[in-house]
Structure formats: C-alpha cells, structure tokens
C-alpha positions in Angstrom: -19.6 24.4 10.2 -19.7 20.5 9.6 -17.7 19.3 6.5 -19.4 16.7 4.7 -18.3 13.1 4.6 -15.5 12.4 1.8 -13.4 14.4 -0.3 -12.6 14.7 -4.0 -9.4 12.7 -5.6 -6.5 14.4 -6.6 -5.6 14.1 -10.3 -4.2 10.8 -10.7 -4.7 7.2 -12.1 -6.0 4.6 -9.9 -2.9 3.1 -8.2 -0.2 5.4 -9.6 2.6 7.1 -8.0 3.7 10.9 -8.6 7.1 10.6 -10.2 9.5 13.7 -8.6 12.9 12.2 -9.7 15.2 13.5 -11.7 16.8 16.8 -12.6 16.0 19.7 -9.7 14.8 19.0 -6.3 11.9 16.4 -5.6 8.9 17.5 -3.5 10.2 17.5 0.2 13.9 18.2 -0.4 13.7 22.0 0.5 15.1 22.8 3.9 13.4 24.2 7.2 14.6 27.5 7.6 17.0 27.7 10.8 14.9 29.5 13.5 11.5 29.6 11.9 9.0 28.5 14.5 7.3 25.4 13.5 3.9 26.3 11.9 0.5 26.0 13.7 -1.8 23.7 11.3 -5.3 22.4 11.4 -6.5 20.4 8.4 -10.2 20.3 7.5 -11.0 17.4 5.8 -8.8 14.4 6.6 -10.7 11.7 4.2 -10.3 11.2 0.9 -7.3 13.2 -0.6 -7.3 14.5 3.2 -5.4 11.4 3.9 -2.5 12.8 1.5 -1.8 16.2 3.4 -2.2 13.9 6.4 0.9 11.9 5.1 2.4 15.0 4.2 1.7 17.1 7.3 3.4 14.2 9.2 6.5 14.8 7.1 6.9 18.1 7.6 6.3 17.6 11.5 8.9 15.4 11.8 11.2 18.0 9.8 10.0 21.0 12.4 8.5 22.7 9.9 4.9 22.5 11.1 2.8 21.8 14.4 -0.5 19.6 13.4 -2.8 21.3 16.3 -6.2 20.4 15.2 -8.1 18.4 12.8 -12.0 18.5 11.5 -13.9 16.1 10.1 -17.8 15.2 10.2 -16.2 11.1 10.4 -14.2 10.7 13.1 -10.1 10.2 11.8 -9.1 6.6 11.9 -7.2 5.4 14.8 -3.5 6.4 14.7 -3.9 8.7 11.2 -3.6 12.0 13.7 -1.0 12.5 15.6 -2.2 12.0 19.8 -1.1 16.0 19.9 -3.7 17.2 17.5 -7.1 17.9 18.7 -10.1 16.4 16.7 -13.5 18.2 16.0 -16.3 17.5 14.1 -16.2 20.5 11.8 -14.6 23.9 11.4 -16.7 25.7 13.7 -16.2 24.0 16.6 -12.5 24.0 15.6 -12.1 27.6 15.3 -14.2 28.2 18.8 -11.7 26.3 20.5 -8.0 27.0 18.8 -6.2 30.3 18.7 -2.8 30.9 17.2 -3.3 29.0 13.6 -0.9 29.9 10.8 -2.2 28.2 8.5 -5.6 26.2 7.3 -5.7 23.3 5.0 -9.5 22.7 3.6 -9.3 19.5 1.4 -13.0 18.7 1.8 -15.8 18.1 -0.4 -16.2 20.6 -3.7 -19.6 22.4 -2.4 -18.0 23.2 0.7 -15.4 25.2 -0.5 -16.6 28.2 -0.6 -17.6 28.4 2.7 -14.7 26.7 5.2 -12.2 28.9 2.7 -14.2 32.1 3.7 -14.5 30.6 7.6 -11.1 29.6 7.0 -9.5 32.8 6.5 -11.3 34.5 9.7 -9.0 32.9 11.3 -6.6 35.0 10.6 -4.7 32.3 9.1 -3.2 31.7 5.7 -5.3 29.1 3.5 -4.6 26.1 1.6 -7.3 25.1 -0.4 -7.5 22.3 -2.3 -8.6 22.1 -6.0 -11.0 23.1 -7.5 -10.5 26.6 -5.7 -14.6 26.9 -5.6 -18.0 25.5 -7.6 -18.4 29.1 -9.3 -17.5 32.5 -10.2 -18.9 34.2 -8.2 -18.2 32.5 -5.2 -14.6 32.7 -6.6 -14.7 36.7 -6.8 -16.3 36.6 -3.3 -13.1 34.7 -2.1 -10.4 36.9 -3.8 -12.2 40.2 -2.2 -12.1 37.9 1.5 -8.4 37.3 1.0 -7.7 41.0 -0.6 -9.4 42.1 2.5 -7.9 39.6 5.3 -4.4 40.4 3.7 -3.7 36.4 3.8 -2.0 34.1 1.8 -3.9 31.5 -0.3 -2.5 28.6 -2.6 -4.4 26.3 -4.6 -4.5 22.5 -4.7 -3.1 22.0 -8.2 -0.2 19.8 -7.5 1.1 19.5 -10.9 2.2 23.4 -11.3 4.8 22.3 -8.6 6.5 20.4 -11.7 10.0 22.0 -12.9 8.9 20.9 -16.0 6.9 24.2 -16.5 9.8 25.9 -16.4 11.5 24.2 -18.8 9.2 24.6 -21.1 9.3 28.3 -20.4 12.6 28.3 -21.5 12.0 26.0 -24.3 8.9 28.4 -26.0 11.5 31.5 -25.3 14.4 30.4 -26.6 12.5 29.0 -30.0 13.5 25.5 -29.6 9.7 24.0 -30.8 9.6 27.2 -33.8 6.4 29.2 -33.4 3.6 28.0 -30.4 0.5 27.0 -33.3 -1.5 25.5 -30.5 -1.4 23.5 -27.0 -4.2 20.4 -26.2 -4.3 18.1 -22.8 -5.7 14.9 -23.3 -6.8 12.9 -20.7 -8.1 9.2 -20.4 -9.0 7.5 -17.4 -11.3 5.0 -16.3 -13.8 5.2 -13.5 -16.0 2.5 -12.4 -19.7 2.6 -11.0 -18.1 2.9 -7.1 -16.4 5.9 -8.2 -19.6 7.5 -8.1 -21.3 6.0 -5.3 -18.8 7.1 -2.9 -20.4 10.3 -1.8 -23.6 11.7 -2.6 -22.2 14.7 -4.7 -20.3 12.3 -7.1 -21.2 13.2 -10.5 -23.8 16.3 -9.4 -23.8 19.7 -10.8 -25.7 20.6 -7.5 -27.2 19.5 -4.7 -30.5 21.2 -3.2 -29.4 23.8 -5.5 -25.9 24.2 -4.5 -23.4 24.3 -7.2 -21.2 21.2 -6.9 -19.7 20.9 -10.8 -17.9 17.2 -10.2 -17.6 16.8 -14.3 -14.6 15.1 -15.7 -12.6 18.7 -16.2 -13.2 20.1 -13.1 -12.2 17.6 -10.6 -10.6 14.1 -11.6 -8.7 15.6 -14.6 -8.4 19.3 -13.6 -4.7 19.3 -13.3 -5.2 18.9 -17.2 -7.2 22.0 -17.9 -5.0 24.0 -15.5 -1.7 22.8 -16.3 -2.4 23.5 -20.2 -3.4 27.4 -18.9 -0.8 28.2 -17.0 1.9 26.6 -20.0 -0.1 28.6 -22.3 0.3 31.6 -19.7 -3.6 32.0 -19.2 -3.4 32.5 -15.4 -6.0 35.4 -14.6 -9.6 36.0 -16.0 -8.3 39.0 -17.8 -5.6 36.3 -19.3 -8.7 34.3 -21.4 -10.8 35.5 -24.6 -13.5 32.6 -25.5 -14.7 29.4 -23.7 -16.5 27.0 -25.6 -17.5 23.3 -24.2 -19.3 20.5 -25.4 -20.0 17.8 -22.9 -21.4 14.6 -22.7 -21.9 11.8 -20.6 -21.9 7.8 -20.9 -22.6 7.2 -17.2 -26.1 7.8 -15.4 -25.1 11.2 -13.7 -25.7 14.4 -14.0 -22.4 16.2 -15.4 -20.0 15.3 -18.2 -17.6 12.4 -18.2 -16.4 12.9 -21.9 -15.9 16.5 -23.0 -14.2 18.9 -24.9 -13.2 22.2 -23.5 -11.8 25.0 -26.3 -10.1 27.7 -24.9 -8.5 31.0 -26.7 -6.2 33.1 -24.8 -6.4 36.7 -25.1 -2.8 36.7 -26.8 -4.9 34.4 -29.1 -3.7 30.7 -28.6 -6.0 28.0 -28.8 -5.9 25.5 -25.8 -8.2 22.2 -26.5 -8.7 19.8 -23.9 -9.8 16.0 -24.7 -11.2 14.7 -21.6 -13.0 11.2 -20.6 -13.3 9.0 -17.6 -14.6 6.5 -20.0 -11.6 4.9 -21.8 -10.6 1.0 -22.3 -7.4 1.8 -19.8 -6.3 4.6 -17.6 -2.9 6.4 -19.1 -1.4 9.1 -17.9 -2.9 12.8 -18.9 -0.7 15.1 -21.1 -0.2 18.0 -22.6 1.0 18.6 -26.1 3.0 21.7 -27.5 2.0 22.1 -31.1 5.2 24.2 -32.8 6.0 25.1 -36.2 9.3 23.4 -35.4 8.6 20.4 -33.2 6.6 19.1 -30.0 6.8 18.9 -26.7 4.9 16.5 -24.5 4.1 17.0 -20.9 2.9 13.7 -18.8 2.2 16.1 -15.7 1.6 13.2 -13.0 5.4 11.9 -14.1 6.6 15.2 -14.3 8.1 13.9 -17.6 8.9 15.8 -20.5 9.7 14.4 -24.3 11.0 17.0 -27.0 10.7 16.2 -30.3 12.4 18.6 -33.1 14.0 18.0 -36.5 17.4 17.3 -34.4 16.0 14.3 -32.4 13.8 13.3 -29.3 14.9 14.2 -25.9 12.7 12.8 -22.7 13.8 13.8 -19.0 11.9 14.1 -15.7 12.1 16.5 -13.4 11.5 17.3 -9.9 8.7 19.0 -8.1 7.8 21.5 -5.4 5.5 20.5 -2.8 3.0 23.3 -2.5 2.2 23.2 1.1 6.2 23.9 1.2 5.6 26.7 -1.3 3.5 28.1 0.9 5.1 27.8 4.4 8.3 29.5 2.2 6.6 32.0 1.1 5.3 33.1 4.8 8.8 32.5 6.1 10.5 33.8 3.6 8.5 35.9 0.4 8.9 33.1 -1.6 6.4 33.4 -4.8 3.4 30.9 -4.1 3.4 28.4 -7.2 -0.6 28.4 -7.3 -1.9 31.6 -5.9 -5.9 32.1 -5.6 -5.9 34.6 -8.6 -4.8 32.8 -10.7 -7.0 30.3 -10.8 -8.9 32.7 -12.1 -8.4 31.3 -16.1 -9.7 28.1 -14.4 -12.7 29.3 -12.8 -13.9 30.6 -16.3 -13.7 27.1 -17.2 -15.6 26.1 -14.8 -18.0 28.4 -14.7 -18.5 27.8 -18.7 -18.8 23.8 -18.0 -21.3 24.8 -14.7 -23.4 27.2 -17.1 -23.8 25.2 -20.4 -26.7 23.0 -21.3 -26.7 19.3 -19.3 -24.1 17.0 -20.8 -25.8 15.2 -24.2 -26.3 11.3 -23.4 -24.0 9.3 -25.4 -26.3 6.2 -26.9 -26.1 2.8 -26.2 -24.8 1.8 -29.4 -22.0 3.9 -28.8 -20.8 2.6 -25.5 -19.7 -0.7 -24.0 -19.7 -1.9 -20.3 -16.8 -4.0 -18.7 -16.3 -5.3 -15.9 -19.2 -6.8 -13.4 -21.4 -5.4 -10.5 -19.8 -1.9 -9.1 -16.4 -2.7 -10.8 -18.2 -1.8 -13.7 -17.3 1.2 -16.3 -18.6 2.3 -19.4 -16.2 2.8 -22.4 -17.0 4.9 -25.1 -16.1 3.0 -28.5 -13.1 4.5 -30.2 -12.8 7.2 -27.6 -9.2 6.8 -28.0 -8.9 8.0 -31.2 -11.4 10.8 -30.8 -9.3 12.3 -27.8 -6.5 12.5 -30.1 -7.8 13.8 -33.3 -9.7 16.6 -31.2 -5.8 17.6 -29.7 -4.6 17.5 -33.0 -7.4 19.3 -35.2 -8.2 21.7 -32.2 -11.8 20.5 -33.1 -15.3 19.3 -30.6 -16.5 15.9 -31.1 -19.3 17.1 -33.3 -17.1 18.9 -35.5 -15.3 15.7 -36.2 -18.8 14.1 -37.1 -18.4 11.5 -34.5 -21.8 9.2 -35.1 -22.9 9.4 -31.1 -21.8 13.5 -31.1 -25.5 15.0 -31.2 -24.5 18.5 -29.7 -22.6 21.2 -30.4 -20.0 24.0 -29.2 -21.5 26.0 -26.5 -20.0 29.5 -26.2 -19.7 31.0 -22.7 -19.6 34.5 -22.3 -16.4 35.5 -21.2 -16.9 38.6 -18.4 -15.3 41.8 -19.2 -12.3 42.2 -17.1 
C-alpha cells in the first residue's frame, strides 16, 4: 500500500525547539539495556515529521538500540537521510513482501492513511508506533484496538508531550492539595499558519477526501498535544473516562475544517476541560494548559515542558525532562516498562475527534472580523481580538457564542457520547 506524499507536523511552533532540560532525565538519556539485541525498524513515512523519527532512529542506532532495516515512502528519501543499510520502497506493501524479522513499525504518514498502514502494520507481527492522531474516526479507532487485542502487539501513540515529567508532577501536586480543590482545567493554544501551510498536501485543511475521513482541523492535528495533554492531566484517558463533548468551530481560512474552535469537555468524574484553539493569532506562543484550583494555578507550557505554580505562598516555575516515546516503547518490549501513550487511551481523544469530525462544517468567520498579514503565500489570516477570546473562554469555561463575540454566529454542538 503506497503512502501518500507528506506527513502531518508535530505539535510545535514554527521554528521552536522542545525544551527537555532540567529536573529528571531528558529525552535520550535512558540506557540500552546490556544484551538486548538491537531492534529491527522500518519507518513508513519519512517526510514531514517522518524526518524527526529519522533523526531519532539515527540516534538510537548509533546507541545499539535499534537496526533501521527498511524505509517506505511514495517520494523517494533524500540523499544521505537513510542510512546505505536500510532498504527503500515505495510503500508498505512492497516493504512488508520483501522484509521478515521486524520488531517494530513506525507509521508517521499522512492522517487518512492511518488506519490502514496501522492495520497492515501490525500483520507484521510487529509492534506499532503510530504517530498522532491515532486514526480519522471512531470507528476505525475500535477496529484498530480489536487488530492489536487480537495480534497481541504493542502500540504507542505519537503524542510527544505525555513524555513530559511534568505530568507527574502535577499528579503529585492535585494529590497532595497543593492548588486546593481542581474547579476546572483549559488548554489554550495560538499559533499562526500561513496560506503554504495549507497548500503543502492535498489533504491540508480537509475533513475528507473522496469521502475518506481526513479531520486536519486545528484540534486534531497542529494543536492536538493540547487537547490530549489537558485529558490525560485531567485523567480522561479511555472512552469510558469522558461524559459530554460539545464543539463549536469556525474557520477564517478558505478550507474545509476549523482553524478557531472551542472544544468543551466533561469528564465522567465531572470536570470540565475547555480548550481555546486558533491557528489564526497575531503571533505564535507556546500552547498551555491551565489548572484552575480553589487554592492556586498551575500552568503547563507542554512544548517547554515547563511548569509555573502559583499559590497564596508564592510562584514557583521549573522545567523538567522528557521521555522519548519511541524509547518508551523499545523499554517496554525489552523490559515491561508501561508505554506512556498506549492506543487505548487515546480513546478520550478519539471522542474528540469524532465530535469535531461529526458536527456541522465550521461557521465562516466574516471579513470584518478578520485581517490578512503578510503578502502572497506568507500570508495568514488573524482573527481580531482572538487573543483575548482564547483566554476568557479558559477562564469562563464558556464557547465563543456564549461570550457574544460579534463574528460568533453558531452555537455549542453536543456530540453523543457512546455508551461504554
């Protein structure tokens, strides 16, 4: 099966670097295990954020933890990006017809192909790496959880950020009552994308494509990490771990799915989780997540792995490490290590998803309302005062029609949240 040209982009800021320093072990510290055979890896996908496990696949091979055997792509590598070892093929069929032995599978490829080179993926007989978003629906995602039930393999999930040991800090901070009572958690994210951003590839900005589900809206693939980092603080990991979805979307660009949204979430514990999301902004700062307490705040800037802690005692601010997940993965093969970001748990995700893939098309946001800068495809739109909106939606837990925002002509959309 051929892999489209192109691949998504991982949750991060044009030209920004992951901050791992700090307290705990950065990504890449942990140890081959003495006498573990190297790993035998093919990667699927080695454009876009393909490039990354690329980088990091060459790491890892010069630590003897993996073997790079095979590579597939529809677009031929570029010269001296795979190592001379690894064999390349044009897609994972012809791959799989000529490779035996694999241990593991990485598939960072295009969103609508997911579903497919994951299922292909783990005939192998390999463990899977897949990155995010795990699929482009729910039912594609309960076909893949009954694949990987049934081929008794190992899958992890692209989202970088629950690598941070910042979660677990604020684990410790909720338990121990530090911020008082948890009142409420909101992400807010604010990036800018130009009109290149989606002219890259032809499923830029789609909900589908000849009727297959692709779902590239602003909270399910360039600010993700936001919507799945704030889930798995708030402890929402399974379906069974989520109560109500509610999103209302918009868009200020001429595509087909959001690019400014808001996504309200209530845990089945009963926490409210509101995300403030937009690719349209003046600037690009880094996404965050917010800990509303009866006693103070913590804030989470997940690409920095930086935490701030804010009680009647003071501010603290520290940044932490973080645990590659490909690592993750190869530990918990070697060794039982939990994975960070197994498939089933990206099951409160996928509701997400599948509430922003099933509600009405995105409402335009008008002219009036929005303002273009930059020239020719450097070009973004910015929708006036979005700044402010994002943050009194975190604060208020509130949609942007709620707030009466003039250019908010839609309203909540409930999704109906599956019986578990």
């Amino acid at each position: 099966m051929a892999t489209p040209t192109g691949t998504h982009s991982p949750d991060a800021p044009a030209g920004s670097t992951t901050a791992t320093a700090g307290r705990g072990a950065a990504a890449g510290t942990s140890a081959h295990a003495v006498g573990v055979a190297a790993a035998r890896v093919a990667l699927i996908g080695v454009h876009g954020f393909g490039t990354h496990h690329l980088r990091n696949l060459e790491r890892l091979q010069a630590a003897g933890a993996v073997e790079l055997v095979a590579v597939a792509d529809p677009q031929p590598p570029s010269a001296g990006s795979v190592p001379a070892s690894a064999r390349v093929y044009p897609g994972l069929d012809e791959l799989r017809s000529a490779t035996t032995g694999l241990d593991l599978v990485i598939v960072a490829t295009p969103i609508q192909t997911h579903a497919p080179l994951a299922l292909a993926a783990l005939r192998t007989g390999a463990d899977l790496y897949l990155e995010k978003p795990p699929v482009a629906s729910l039912g594609d995602f309960d076909r893949l959880c009954d694949a990987a039930a049934e081929s008794g393999r190992s899958v992890q999930i692209g989202f970088q950020s629950l690598g941070s040991h910042a979660l677990q800090e604020i684990e410790n901070l909720v338990a121990a009552g530090t911020l008082g009572t948890l009142k409420g958690i909101s992400a807010t994210g604010r990036w800018v994308r130009d009109r290149a951003y989606y002219k890259r590839s032809r499923w830029a900005g789609k909900r589908s494509i000849n009727g297959v589900d692709v779902v590239d809206g602003v909270a399910t693939n360039p600010l993700a990490h936001a919507v799945a980092t704030a889930l798995r603080i708030a402890g929402a990991r399974t379906t069974a771990d989520v109560a109500s979805v509610e999103t209302e979307l918009y868009r200020a660009n001429d595509i087909e799915s959001d690019d400014t949204s808001v996504i309200r979430i209530r845990t089945a514990s009963g926490l409210p989780i509101t995300c403030a999301l937009t690719i349209c902004a003046s600037e690009s700062v880094e996404p965050y997540i917010t800990l509303q307490g009866s006693a103070g705040t913590a804030v989470f800037h997940y690409t920095e792995d930086r935490l701030t802690v804010t009680t009647a005692s003071g501010t603290t601010e520290e940044t932490y490490g973080r645990d590659d997940l490909t690592e993750n993965l190869l530990a918990h093969r070697n060794s039982g290590s939990p994975l960070i970001s197994p498939l089933l748990d990206s099951g409160a995700f996928m509701l997400v998803l599948e509430a922003v893939r099933t509600a009405p098309l995105p409402a335009v946001i008008g002219d009036a309302h929005v303002r273009w800068e930059g020239y020719g495809e450097a070009a973004h739109a910015v929708v006036v005062d979005i700044e402010a909106a994002l943050e009194r939606v975190g604060r208020e837990h509130a949609t942007f029609s709620e707030l009466g925002l003039p250019w908010a002509t839609s309203a909540p959309c409930a999704f109906s949240v599956p019986a578990s």
